[in-house]
C-alpha positions in Angstrom: 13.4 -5.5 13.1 11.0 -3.1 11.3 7.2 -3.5 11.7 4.7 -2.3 9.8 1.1 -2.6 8.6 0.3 -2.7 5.0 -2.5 -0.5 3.2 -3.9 -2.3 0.2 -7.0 -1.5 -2.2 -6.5 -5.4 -3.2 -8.6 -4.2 -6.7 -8.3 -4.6 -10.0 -4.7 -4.3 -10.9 -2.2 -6.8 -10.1 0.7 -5.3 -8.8 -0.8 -5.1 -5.5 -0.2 -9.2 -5.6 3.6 -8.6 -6.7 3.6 -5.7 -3.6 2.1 -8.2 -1.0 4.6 -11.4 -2.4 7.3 -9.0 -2.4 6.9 -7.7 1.3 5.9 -11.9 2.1 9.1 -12.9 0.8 10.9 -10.3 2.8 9.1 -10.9 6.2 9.6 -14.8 5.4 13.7 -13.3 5.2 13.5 -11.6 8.4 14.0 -8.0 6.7 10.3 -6.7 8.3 7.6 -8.1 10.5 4.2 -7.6 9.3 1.6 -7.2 11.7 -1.3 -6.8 9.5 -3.1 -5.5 6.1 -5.6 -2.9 5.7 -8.0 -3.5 2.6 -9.2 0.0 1.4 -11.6 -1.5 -1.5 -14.1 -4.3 -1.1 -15.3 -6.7 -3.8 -17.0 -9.8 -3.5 -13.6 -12.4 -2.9 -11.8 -9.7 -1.2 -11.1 -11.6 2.1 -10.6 -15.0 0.7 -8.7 -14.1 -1.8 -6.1 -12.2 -0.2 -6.3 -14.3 2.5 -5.3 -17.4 0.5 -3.0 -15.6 -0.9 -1.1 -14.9 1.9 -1.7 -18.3 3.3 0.0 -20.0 0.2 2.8 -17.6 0.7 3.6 -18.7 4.2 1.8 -16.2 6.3 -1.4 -16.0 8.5 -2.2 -12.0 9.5 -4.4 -10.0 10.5 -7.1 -8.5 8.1 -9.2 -5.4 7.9 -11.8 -4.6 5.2 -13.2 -1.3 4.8 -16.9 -2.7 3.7 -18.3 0.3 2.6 -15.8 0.4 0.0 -17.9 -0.9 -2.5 -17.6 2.2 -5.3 -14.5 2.0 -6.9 -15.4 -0.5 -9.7 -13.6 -2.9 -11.8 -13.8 -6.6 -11.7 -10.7 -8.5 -10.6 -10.6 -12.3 -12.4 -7.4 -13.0 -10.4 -9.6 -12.5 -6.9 -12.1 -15.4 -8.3 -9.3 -18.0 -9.0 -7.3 -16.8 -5.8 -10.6 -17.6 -4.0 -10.2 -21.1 -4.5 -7.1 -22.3 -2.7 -7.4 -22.8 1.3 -8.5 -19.8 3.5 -9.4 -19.2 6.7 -12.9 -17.2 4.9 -15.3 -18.0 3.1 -16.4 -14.3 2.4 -15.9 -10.6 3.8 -17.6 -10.8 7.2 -15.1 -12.2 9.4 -13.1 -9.2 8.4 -11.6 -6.7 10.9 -12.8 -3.2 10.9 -9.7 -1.6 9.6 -9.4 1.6 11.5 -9.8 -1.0 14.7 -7.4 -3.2 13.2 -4.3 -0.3 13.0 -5.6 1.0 16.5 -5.3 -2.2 17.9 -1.9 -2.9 16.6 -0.3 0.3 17.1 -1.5 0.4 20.9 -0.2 -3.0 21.1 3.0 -2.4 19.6 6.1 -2.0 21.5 7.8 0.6 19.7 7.2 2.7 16.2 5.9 0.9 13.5 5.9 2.1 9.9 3.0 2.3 7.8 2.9 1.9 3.8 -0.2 2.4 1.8 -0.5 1.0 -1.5 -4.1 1.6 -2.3 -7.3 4.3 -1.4 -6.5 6.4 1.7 -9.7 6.7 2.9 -8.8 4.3 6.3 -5.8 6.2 7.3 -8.3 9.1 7.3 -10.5 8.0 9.0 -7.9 6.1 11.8 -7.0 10.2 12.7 -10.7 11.0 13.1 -11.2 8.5 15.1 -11.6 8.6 19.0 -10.1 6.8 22.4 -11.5 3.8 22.9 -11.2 0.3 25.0 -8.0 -0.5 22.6 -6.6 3.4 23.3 -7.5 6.2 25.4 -5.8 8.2 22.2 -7.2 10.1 19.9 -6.3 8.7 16.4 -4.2 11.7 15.3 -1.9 11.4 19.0 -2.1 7.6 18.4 -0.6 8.0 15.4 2.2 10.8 16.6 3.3 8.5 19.3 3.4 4.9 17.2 4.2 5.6 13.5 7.2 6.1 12.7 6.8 7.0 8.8 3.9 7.1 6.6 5.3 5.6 2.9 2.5 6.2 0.2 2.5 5.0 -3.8 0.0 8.0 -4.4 -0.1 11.4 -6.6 2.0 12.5 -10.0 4.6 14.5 -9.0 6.1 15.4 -12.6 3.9 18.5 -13.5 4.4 21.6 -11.7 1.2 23.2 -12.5 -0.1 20.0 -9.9 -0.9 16.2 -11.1 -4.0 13.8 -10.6 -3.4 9.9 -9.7 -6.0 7.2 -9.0 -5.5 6.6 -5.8 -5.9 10.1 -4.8 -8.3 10.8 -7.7 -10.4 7.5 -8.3 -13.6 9.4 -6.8 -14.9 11.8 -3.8 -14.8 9.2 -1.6 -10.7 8.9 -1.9 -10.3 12.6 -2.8 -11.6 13.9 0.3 -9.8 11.5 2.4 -6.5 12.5 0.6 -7.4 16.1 1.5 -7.4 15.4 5.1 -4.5 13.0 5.0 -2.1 15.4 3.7 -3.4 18.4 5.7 -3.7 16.5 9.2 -1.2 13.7 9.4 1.3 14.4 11.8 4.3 12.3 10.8 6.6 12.5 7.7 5.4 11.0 4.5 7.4 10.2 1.8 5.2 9.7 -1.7 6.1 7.3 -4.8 4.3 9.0 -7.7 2.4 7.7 -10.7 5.4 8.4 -13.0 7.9 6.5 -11.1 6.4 3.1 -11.8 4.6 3.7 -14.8 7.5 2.2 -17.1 9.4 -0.1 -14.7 7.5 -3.4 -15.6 8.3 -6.4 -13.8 6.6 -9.9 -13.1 7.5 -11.1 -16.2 9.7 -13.5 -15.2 7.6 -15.8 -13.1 7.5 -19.4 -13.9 3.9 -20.9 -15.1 3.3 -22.8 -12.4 3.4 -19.5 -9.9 0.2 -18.4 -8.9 1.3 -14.6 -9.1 2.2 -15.3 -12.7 -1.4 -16.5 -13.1 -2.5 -13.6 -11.5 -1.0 -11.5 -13.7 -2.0 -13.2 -16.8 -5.5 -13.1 -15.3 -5.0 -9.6 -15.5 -3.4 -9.4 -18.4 -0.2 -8.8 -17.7 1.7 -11.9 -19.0 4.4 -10.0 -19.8 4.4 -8.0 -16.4 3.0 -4.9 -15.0 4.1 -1.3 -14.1 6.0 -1.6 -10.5 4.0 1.0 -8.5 3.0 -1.2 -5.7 6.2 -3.0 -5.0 8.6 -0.4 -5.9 7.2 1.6 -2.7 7.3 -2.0 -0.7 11.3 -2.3 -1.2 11.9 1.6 -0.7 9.8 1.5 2.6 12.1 -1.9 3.5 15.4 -0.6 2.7 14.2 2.5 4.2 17.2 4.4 2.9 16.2 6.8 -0.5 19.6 6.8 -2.1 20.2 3.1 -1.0 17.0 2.1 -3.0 18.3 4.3 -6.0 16.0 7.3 -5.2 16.6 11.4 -4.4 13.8 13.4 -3.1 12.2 16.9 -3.2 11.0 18.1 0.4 8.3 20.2 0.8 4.6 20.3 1.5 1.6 18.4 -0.4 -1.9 19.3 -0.7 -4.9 17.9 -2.5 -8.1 19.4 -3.9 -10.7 17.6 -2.4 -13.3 18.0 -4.7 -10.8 16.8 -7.7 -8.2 14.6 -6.0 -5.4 16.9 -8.2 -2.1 17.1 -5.9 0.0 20.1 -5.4 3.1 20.6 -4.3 5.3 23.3 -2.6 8.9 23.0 -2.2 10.7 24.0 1.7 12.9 22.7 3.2 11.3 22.0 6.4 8.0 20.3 4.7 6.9 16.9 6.3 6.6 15.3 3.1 8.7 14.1 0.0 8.3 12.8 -3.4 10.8 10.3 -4.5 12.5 10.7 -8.0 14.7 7.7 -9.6 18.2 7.8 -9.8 18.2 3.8 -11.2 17.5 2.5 -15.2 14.1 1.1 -15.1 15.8 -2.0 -15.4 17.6 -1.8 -12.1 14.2 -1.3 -10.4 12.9 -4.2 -12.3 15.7 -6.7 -11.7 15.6 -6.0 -7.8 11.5 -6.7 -7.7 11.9 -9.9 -9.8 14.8 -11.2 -7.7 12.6 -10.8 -4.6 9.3 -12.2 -5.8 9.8 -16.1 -6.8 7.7 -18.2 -4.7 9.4 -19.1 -1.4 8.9 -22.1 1.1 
């Protein structure tokens, strides 16, 4: 079975809740085993929230918080009413340090484990900075070589030629520099979902009331559901297989002003890295999300 660690920012915008229900439901099914989330932005019910989130959805994991992330903004209502359902937290502190959290459970893994990040990159950055320890005696860049098998990313805009600017790569320095490094250093294959792939597949919308991931969108608001981002990179990391989840790619290599966060990319075919274009109606997209995301025993 596939393992792999999720990256979250866990922020303002809901369909991080539909990505994490999504990939619940499908580690519930037995399609993926997730070993743990990374939380790349760090607001006030950050832990308990997402920890009672996962709780309600039949899962206990692993949690790290990066604390410092405390510049990116926004207020998230859906965190506050998440917050008061059962957790394990009553606020950030028991939280992991993250880049200690995906060393630890790479080393401990027994074979390749995929990694998909759905929020800031700033961790992943810093997990290839960082040095052996008691968990490793790799550095995190020959951790990584040896234990990840594929790095999937819902980061950049990939529809202008003359080079594109997203939030997650964009949001601030913070998450500009770190994409700058990431795209220059990391030493596996990436495979990027861009801003204009989700931007008009909305799904959610057909939740019943008494879900709390329909409250969470309406929290949002997003009643009537939310641009797919987030989850559309969950089920394409799953399946695994680009024309399978109703995607073709464009191979090449990415980089990333660091001062700006704009993305550029150069086509070859021997590049490490891809951008995923749809093949599917929005509708397809949409359908396949909603039929995953019900609440699940």
């Amino acid at each position: 079975m596939k393992q792999v660690i999720l990256g979250t920012d866990w922020w303002t915008d809901c369909d991080d809740a539909v990505a994490i229900r999504l990939l619940a439901n499908l580690h519930k099914a037995g399609q993926v085993e997730l070993l743990g989330v990374a939380v790349s932005g760090c607001m006030e019910h950050t832990l308990t929230s997402l920890d009672a989130f996962l709780r309600h959805d039949g899962l206990t994991v692993p949690i790290g918080i990066d604390r410092a992330a405390t510049d990116f903004g926004g207020n998230p209502p859906y965190q506050r009413r998440l917050a008061q359902l059962p957790s394990r937290f009553r606020d950030n502190s028991p939280a992991e340090d993250p880049v200690k959290l995906y060393r630890r459970l790479l080393a401990g893994a027994p074979g390749k484990v995929e990694l998909i990040e759905i929020g800031y990159p700033q961790i992943l950055a810093a997990l290839l900075a960082s040095k052996g320890d008691e968990l490793s005696p790799m550095s995190g860049i020959e951790l990584v070589k040896q234990k990840v098998g594929h790095l999937w990313i819902m980061a950049g805009k990939w529809d202008e030629p003359e080079g594109g600017r997203e939030n997650n790569f964009a949001r601030n320095r913070r998450a500009s520099e770190a994409a700058a490094l990431l795209c220059a250093k990391w030493p596996t294959d990436i495979t990027f979902l861009g801003w204009e792939v989700g931007s008009t597949v909305i799904s959610g919308s057909k939740l019943p009331s008494s879900d709390i991931l329909k409250q969470a969108l309406i929290d949002h608001g997003s009643a009537n559901g939310r641009s797919s981002w987030d989850p559309m990179l969950i089920l394409l990391a799953v399946i695994g297989d680009l024309a399978k989840a109703g995607y073709d790619s464009v191979r090449g290599t990415v980089t990333v002003d660091a001062a700006t966060g704009s993305n550029y990319f150069k086509t070859s075919a021997d590049g490490r890295h891809c951008y995923v274009v749809k093949l599917w109606p929005d509708a397809a997209y949409a359908d396949a999300i909603d039929q995953c995301i019900n609440y699940q025993e």
